[in-house]
C-alpha positions in Angstrom: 11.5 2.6 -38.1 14.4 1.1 -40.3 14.4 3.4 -43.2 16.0 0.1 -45.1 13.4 -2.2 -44.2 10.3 -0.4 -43.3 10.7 -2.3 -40.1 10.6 -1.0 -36.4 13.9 -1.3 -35.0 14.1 -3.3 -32.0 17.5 -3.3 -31.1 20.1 -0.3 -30.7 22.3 0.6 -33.3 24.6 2.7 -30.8 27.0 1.1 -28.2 27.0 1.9 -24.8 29.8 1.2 -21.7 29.8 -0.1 -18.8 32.2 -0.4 -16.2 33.6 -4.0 -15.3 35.1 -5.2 -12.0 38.9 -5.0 -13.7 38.0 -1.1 -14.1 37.8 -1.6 -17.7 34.4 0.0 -19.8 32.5 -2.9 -22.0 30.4 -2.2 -25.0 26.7 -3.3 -24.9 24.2 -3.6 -27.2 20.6 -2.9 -25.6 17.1 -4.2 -27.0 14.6 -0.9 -27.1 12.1 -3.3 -26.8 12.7 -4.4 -23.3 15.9 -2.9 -22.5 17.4 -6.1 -22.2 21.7 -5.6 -22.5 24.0 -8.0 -24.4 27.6 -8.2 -25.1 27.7 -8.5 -28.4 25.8 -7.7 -31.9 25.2 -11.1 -32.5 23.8 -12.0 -29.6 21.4 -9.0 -29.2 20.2 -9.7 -32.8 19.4 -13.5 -32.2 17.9 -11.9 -29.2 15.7 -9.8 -31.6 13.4 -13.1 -32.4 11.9 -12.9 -29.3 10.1 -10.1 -30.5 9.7 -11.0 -33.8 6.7 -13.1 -35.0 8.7 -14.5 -38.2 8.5 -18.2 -37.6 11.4 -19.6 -40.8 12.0 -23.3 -39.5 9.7 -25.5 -40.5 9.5 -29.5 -38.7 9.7 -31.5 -41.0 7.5 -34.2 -39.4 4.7 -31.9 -37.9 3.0 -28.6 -38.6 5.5 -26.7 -35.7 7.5 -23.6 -36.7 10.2 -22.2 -34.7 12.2 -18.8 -34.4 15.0 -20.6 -33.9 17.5 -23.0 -35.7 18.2 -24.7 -32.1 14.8 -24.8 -31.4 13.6 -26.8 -34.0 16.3 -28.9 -33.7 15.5 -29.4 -30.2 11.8 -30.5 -31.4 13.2 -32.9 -33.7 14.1 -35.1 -30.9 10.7 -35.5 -30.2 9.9 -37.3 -33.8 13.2 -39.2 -33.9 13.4 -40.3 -30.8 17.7 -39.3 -31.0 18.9 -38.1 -27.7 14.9 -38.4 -26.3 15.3 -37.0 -22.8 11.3 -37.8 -22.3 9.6 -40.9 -21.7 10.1 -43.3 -24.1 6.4 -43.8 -24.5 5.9 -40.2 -25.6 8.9 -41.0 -28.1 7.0 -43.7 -29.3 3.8 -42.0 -30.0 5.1 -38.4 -32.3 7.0 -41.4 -34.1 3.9 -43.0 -35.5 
């Protein structure tokens, strides 16, 4: 538990190393959730959402929240039809 927060801590506060292929050790930050490894902080922490059931972006067209910024950006598409990878008829139908 995050004595801050009140929270469970889901990722590791202490770096590890790892050997690379140029003989040099790299820092990684590891997920005690499911042990996942990432190279950075950051990364590990937008990881963190996964397992996280806080849902803070809204559409703004439909009733949809998303974990993440990209995500609901990605969903957006689907209303404004911008950069609509689907059928067009799909398109059509969120827009009305």
């Amino acid at each position: 538990m995050d004595q801050n927060t009140g929270n469970e801590r889901i990722y590791s506060k202490t770096n590890s190393t790892i050997p690379s292929p140029l003989g040099v050790e790299e820092k990684i930050q590891k997920c005690q959730r499911c042990m996942k490894t990432f190279p950075t902080a950051q990364q590990l922490l937008q990881h963190s959402l996964v397992h996280s059931n806080v849902r803070k972006y809204p559409c703004q067209y439909c009733e949809k929240t998303f974990k993440q910024l990209s995500h609901v950006q990605q969903h957006l598409r689907i209303h404004t039809g911008i950069n609509c990878h689907i059928n067009i008829f799909i398109c059509i139908y969120h827009l009305t």
